[in-house]
C-alpha positions in Angstrom: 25.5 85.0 51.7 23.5 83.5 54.4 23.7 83.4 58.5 21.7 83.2 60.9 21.7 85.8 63.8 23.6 85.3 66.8 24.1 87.2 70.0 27.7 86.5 70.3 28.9 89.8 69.1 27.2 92.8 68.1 27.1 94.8 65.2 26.7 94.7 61.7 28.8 93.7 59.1 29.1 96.6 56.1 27.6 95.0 52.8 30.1 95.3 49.6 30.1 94.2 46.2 31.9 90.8 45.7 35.3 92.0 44.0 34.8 89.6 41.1 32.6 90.4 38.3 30.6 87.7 36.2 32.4 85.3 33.7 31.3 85.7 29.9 31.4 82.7 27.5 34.0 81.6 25.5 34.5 79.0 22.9 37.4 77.3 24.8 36.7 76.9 27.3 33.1 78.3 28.8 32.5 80.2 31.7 29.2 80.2 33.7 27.3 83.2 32.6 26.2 86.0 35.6 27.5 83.8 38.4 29.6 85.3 41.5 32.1 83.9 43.6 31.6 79.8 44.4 28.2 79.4 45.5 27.4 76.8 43.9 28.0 72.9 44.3 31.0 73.0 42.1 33.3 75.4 44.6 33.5 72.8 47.6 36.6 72.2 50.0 39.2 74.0 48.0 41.5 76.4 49.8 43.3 79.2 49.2 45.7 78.1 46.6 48.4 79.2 44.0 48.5 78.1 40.6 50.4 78.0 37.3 48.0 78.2 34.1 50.5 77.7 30.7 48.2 79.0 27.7 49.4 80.9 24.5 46.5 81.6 24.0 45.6 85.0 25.4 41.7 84.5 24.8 41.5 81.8 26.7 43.8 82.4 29.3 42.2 85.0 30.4 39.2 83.7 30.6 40.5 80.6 32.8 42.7 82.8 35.1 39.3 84.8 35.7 37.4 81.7 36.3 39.5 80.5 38.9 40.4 83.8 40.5 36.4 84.7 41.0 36.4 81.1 42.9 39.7 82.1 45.1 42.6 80.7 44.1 45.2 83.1 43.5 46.3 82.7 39.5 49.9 83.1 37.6 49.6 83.1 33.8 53.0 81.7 31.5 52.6 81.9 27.7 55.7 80.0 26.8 57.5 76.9 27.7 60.4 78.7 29.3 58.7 80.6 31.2 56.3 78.5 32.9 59.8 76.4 34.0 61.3 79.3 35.2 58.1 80.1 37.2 58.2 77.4 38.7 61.6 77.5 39.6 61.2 80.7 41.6 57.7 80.3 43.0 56.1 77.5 44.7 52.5 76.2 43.2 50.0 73.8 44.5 49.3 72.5 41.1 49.9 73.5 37.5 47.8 73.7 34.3 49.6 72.8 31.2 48.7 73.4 27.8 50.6 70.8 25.1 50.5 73.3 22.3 53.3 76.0 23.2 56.0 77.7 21.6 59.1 77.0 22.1 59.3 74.0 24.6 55.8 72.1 24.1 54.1 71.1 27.1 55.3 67.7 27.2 58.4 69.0 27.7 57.8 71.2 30.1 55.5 68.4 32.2 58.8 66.3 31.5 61.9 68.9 33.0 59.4 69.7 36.0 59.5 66.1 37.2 63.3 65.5 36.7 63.9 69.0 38.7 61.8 67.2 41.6 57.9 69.2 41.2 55.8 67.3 42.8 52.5 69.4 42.1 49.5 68.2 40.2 49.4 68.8 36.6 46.4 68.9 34.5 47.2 69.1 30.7 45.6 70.7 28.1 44.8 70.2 24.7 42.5 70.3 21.4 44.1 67.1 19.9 41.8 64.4 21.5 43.7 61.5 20.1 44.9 58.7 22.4 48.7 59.0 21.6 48.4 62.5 23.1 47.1 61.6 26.0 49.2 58.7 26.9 52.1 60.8 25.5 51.1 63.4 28.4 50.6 60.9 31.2 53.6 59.3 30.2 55.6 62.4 30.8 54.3 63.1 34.6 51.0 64.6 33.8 47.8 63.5 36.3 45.0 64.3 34.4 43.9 65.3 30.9 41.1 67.5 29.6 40.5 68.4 25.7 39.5 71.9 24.6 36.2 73.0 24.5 35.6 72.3 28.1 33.2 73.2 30.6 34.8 75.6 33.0 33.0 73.8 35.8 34.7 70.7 34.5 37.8 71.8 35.1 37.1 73.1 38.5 36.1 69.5 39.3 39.5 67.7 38.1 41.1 70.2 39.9 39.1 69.3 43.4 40.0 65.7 42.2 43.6 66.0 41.7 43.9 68.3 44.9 42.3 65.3 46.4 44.4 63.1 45.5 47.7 64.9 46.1 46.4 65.7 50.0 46.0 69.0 50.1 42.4 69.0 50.7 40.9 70.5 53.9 38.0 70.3 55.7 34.9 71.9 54.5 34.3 74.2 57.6 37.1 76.0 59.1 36.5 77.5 63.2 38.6 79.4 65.1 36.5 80.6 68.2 33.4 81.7 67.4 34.5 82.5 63.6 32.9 79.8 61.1 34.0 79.9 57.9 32.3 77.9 55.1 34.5 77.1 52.6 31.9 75.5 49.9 30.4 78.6 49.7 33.1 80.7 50.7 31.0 82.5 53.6 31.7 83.9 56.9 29.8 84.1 60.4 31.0 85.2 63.9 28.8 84.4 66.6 26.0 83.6 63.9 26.5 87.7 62.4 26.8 87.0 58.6 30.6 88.7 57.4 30.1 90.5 53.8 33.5 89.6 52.1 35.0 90.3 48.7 37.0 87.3 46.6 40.4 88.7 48.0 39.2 89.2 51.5 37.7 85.7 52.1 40.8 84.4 50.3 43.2 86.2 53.0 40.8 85.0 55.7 40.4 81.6 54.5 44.8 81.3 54.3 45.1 82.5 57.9 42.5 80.5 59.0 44.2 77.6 57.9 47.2 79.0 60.2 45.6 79.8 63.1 47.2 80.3 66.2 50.3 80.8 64.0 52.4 84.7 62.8 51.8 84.5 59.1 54.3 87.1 57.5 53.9 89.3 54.4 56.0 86.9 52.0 53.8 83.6 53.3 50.5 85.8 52.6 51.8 87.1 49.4 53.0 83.4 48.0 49.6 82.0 48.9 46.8 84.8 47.8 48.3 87.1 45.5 50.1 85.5 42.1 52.9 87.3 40.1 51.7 90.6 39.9 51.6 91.7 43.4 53.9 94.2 43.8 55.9 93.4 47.3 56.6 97.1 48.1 53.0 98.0 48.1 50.5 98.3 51.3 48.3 96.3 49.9 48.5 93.3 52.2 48.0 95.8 54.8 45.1 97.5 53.5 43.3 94.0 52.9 44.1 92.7 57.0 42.6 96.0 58.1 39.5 95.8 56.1 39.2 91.9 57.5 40.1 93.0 60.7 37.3 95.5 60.4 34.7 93.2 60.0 35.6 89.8 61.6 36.0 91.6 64.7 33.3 94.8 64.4 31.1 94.9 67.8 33.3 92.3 69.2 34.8 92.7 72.9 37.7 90.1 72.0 39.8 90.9 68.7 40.8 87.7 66.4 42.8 89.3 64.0 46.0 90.2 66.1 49.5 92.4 64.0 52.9 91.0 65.6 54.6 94.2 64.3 58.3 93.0 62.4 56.4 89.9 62.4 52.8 89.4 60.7 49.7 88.2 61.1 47.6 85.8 63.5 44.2 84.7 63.9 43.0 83.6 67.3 43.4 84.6 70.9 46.5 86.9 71.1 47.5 84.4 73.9 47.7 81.1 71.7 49.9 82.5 68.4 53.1 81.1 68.1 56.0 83.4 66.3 56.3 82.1 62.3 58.4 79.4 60.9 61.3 79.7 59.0 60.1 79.8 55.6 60.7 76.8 53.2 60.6 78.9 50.0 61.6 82.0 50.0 60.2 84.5 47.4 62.2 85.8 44.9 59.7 88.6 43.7 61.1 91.4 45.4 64.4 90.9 44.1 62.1 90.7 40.4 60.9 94.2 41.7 64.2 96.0 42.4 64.7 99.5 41.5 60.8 100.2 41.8 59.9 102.2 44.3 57.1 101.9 47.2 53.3 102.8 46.1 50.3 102.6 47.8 48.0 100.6 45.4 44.3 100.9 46.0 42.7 97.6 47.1 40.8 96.4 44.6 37.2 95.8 45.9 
């Protein structure tokens, strides 16, 4: 990451290991080999964002899930039909990515019953058949874009930046709040011209309530927007990761910008200018999915 040196605030910020590791290739699709979090020109104005990837095939979902998490957007993986509808019944996604060949309900299908039930969200299709009929088959059914299998991972990360564009939910490419700059092409982080270190996770929490500033941000709007399905709801670990912000946005600092409304959530921005959180529009169902298990105190992961 690069800054330059201000005299705003004093301090340091503690270096740390980016918390996502290098991408290996694949034959469908390929990752970029040895490359960390977006830093390069392919990773620009995209916030933190949830999404639905529907692959059967394990191989390559995971390769696609890694991809995208190592460039901040938080990831949830169907394998069937069924399941990526009842996903999307119970979560809420800023754009899906649909593979045609599924078992069970193909992906036409599903592209076709998440229009009628009212999604509005991007999808991007996927497929290896690269005939016409499919792809006119697909748009036909509600789909936005296309992309045939073997594809560049970076080409994907581009359709998605196009179809992000295109739905709105783009953002400008620097984000302040005081003297906080965040750069969101190359996911970096200055206050008062002092470089931040920041993991994937940690800029992707910072990034979400920058978006919000001056508004509480609660636990279930934090959770719906930078962890995916796997977060467990009755760990600490949304606590654990605003402390570790908090610790160095605001390190040397004489005015804190990370504020805790206790009952409430989270702010960014003078403790004088949050406003108490809206009602939320969709609420999560995962700790109902997570009854019966008790508390734990995950580690974050760095």
């Amino acid at each position: 990451m690069r800054a330059t040196v201000g005299d705003a605030c004093q301090g340091t910020a503690r270096n740390e290991p980016p918390g996502a590791g290098s991408g290996n290739q694949a034959r469908a699709p390929r990752l970029p080999g040895n490359k960390r979090r977006a830093k390069s020109k392919d990773s620009s104005y995209h916030r933190s964002m949830r999404l639905l990837l529907v692959e059967d095939d394990p191989r390559i979902a995971r390769f696609v899930a890694k991809g995208l998490r190592e460039h901040a957007y938080a990831v949830d993986v169907a394998t069937a039909g069924d399941e990526a509808l009842y996903q999307a019944e119970i979560n809420t996604y800023d754009l899906v990515i649909l593979d045609v060949m599924l078992p069970g309900r193909d992906g036409f299908q599903v592209c076709r019953e998440l229009r009628k039930a009212g999604r509005r969200m991007p999808i991007l299709m996927l497929t290896a058949r690269d005939a016409v009929e499919d792809r006119v088959t697909g748009l036909d059914h509600g789909a936005d874009d296309y992309l045939t299998k073997p594809f560049e991972f970076r080409e994907l990360l581009a359709r998605l930046r196009a179809l992000l564009r295109r739905s709105g939910e783009l953002r400008p490419a620097q984000i302040v709040v005081g003297d906080l700059v965040l750069d969101t092409a190359a996911q970096t982080a200055t206050r008062g011209g002092r470089k931040i270190s920041l993991t994937a996770k940690e800029y992707a929490l910072l990034e979400f309530l920058a978006r919000n500033a001056g508004r509480v941000v609660g636990r279930e709007e934090i959770a719906e927007h930078v962890w995916d399905e796997t977060f467990d709801p009755f760990s600490n670990l949304i606590e654990v990761y605003v402390n570790r912000v908090r610790g160095k946005i605001d390190a040397g600092c004489t005015k804190p910008l990370l504020h805790t409304r206790r009952g409430a959530g989270y702010a960014l921005g003078s403790a004088e200018d949050t406003r108490e959180p809206e009602a939320t529009a969709h609420p999560s169902s995962r700790a109902s999915r997570h009854k019966g298990s008790g508390p734990s105190s995950r580690k974050a992961d760095a």
